[in-house]
N, C-alpha and C positions, 0 to 999 in steps of 0.2 A: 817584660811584656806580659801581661793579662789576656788570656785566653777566653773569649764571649762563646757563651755554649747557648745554641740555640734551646729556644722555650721546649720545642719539640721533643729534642732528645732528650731533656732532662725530665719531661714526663715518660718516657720509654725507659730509662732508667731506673727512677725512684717512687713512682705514682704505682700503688699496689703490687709492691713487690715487700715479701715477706723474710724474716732472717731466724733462724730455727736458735733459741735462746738453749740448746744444749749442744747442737755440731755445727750451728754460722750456718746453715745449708740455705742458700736465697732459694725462692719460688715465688710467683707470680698466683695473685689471686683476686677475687674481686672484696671479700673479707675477710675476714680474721674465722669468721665461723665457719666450720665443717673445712678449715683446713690444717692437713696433715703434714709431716717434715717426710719430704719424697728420702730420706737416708735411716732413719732414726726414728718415724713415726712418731713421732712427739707433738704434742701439741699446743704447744709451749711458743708462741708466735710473735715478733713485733716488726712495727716496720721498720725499712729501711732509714737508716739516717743518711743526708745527703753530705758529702763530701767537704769540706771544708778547708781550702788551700791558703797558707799564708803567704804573703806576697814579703 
């Protein structure tokens, strides 16, 4: 059975959310500039990839 995830959440999920390319650290941003890794200060930033389930 295939689980439908609403539009919604999957923008609250994956829509500007940042993942720190030296310790994974997620943060939420509106871009990629003048943001910092809230653990490691790095700034070194990509987004999030969305989840991919095989059935």
């Amino acid at each position: 059975m295939v689980k439908i995830r609403d539009a919604d959440a999957e923008a609250r999920m994956y829509k500007n959310v940042f993942v720190c390319m030296k310790c994974n650290a997620k943060t939420k941003g509106k871009t990629k500039l003048n943001l910092k890794c809230r653990k490691c200060g790095a700034k070194a930033m990509r987004l999030a990839k969305k989840a991919v389930k095989k059935a």
